[in-house]
C-alpha positions in Angstrom: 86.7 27.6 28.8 85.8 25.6 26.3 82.0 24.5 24.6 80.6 21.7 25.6 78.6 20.6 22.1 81.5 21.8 19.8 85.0 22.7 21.3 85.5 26.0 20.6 86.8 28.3 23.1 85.0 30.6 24.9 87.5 33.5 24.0 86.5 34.4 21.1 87.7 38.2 19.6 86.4 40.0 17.3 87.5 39.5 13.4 90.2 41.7 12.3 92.4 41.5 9.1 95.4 39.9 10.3 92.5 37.3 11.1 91.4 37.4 7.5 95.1 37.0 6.1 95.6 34.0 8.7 92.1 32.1 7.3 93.2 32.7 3.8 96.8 30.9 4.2 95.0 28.4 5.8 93.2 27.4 2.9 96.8 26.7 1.1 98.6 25.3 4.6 100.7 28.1 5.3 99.0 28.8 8.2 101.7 26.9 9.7 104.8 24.7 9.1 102.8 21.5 8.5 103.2 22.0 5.0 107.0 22.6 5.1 107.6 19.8 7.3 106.0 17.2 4.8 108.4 18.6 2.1 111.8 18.1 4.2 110.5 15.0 5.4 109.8 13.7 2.2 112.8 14.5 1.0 114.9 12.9 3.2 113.1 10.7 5.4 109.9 9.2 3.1 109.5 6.0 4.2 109.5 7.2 8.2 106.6 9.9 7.4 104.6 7.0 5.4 105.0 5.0 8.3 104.1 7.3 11.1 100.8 8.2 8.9 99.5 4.9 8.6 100.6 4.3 12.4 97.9 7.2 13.7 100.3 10.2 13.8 98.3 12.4 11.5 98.1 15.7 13.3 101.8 16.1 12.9 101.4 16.6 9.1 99.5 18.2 6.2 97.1 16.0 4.7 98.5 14.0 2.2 95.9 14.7 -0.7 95.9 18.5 0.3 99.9 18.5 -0.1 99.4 17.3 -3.1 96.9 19.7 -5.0 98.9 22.3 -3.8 102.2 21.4 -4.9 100.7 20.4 -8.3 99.3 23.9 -8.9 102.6 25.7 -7.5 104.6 23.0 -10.0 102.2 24.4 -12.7 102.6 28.2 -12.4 106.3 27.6 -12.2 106.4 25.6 -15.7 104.2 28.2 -16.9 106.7 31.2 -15.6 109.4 28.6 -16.9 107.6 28.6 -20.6 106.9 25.0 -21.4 108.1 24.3 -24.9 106.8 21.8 -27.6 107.8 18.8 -26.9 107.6 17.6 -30.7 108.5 19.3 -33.9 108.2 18.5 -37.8 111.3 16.8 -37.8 109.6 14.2 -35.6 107.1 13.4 -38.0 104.2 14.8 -40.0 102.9 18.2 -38.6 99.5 16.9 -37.9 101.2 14.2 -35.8 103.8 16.9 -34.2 101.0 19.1 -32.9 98.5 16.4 -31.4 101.3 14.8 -29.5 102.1 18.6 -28.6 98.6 18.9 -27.3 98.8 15.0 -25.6 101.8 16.6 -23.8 100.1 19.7 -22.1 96.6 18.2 -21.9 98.8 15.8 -19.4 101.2 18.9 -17.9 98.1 21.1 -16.9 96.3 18.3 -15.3 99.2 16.7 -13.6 97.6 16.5 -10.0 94.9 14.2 -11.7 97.8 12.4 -13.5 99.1 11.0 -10.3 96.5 10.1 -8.7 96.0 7.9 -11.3 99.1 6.5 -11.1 99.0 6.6 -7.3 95.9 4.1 -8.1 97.5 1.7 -10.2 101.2 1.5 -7.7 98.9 1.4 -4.8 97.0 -2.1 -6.0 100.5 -3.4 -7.3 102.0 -2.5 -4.2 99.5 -4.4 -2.4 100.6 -7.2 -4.4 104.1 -7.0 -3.8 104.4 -5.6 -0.5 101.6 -6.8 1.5 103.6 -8.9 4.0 106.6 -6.4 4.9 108.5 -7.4 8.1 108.0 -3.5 9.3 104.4 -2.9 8.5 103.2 -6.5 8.6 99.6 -7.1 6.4 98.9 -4.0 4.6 95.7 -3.4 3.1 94.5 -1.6 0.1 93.6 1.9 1.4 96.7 1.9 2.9 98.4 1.6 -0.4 96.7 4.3 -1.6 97.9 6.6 1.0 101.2 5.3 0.7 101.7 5.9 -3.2 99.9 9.7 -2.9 102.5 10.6 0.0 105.2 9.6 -2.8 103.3 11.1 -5.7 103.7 14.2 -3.6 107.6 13.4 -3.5 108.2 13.3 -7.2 105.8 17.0 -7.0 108.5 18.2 -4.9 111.5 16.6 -7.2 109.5 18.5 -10.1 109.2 21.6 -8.4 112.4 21.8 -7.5 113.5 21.2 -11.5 110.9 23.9 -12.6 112.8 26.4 -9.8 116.5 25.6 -11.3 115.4 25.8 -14.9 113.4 29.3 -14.3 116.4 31.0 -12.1 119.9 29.4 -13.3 118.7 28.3 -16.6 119.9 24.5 -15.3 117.7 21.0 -15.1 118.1 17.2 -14.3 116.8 14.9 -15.8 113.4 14.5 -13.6 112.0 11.4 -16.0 114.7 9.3 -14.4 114.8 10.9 -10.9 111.5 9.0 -9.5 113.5 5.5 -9.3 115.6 6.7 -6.2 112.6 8.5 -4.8 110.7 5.7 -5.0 113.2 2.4 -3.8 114.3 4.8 -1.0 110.8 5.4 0.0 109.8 1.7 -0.2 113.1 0.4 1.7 112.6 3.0 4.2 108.6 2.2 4.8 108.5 -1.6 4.5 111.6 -2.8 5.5 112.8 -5.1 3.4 116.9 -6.0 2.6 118.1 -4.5 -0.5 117.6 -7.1 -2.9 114.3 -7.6 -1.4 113.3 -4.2 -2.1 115.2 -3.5 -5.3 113.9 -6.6 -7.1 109.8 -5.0 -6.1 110.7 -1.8 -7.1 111.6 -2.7 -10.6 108.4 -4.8 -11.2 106.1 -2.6 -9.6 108.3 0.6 -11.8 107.9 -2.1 -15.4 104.2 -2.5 -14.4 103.2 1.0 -14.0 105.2 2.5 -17.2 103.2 -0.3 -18.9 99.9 1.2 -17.8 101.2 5.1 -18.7 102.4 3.7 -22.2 98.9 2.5 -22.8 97.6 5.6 -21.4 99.1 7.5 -24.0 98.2 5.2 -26.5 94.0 5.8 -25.7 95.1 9.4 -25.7 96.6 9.1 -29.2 93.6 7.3 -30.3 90.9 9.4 -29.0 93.2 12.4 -30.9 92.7 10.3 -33.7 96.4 9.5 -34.3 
């Protein structure tokens, strides 16, 4: 039934369009529910879907880095749909100064996927600081910390997406700068198992630590704009 060198069954039809159409949304995951599971998941059960990742039960989702390209790009045609307005005016300051942290602002919008991976990087090493012994996972190691933090980066995607959906059809939005602090103590609490203080008090460093790194971010950015 089945090839012994490569696994692909012997029943093999010819290709027709509906074949076509299948390989093409395969491409982007919607070739089946994987990709939909990882959002509903995510959203209200993070910590559990981290968990059964790193504990070998890959198959039942979307690859975590694939998830996120893909909800970067649909985040980005729906801020684009949405109109994305400048962010600074002349009453903020020179011109010159307005428009170049204008162009900071969408240099970072447009290449958000990149953005947090970045970020991903820098919580995965100071998660590994901070969570390495957990009483549910036990010693965690650094590439699990990167899988960790890109499975969440994909949860504040979703937060985003969500945000870019309300603004573009009822005209309404939340505030989605503060919204990652839930998403992320939730996640954590959830994955690692610590009490509530336990967690709450990790959280907050690892949070003060990484808004330290994207403050000097923008800072090299505002230099190499010549600001």
């Amino acid at each position: 039934n089945y090839c012994p060198m490569c696994g692909q069954s012997a029943k093999v039809s010819r290709i027709m369009i509906h074949k076509v159409m299948r390989g093409a949304m395969d491409v982007w995951g919607l070739g089946n529910n994987l990709l939909l599971k990882n959002v509903v998941h995510l959203l209200f059960r993070p910590g559990y879907l981290i968990a059964d990742y790193l504990h070998g039960r890959r198959q039942m989702y979307f690859p975590p880095f694939k998830t996120l390209f893909l909800l970067a790009a649909l985040n980005l045609l729906l801020e684009h749909m949405a109109g994305t307005d400048d962010l600074f005016t002349a009453e903020d300051g020179p011109q010159e100064v307005a428009e170049s942290l204008n162009t900071i602002f969408h240099t970072i919008n447009d290449y958000q996927a990149f953005l947090w991976i970045g970020i991903a990087m820098v919580m995965a090493c100071l998660a590994r600081v901070f969570f390495r012994f957990s009483p549910r996972l036990g010693r965690i190691n650094l590439g699990e910390c990167i899988f960790v933090q890109v499975w969440m980066s994909n949860q504040f995607l979703i937060a985003d997406i969500i945000d870019s959906t309300l603004d573009l059809t009822l005209g309404m939005s939340f505030n989605d700068v503060l919204l990652p602090l839930p998403f992320i103590f939730i996640a954590y609490k959830q994955l690692f198992g610590f009490g509530w203080w336990g967690t709450l008090w990790r959280t907050v460093t690892v949070v003060a630590l990484v808004l330290a790194f994207v403050m000097l971010l923008f800072m090299s950015l505002m230099f190499y704009y010549g600001m």
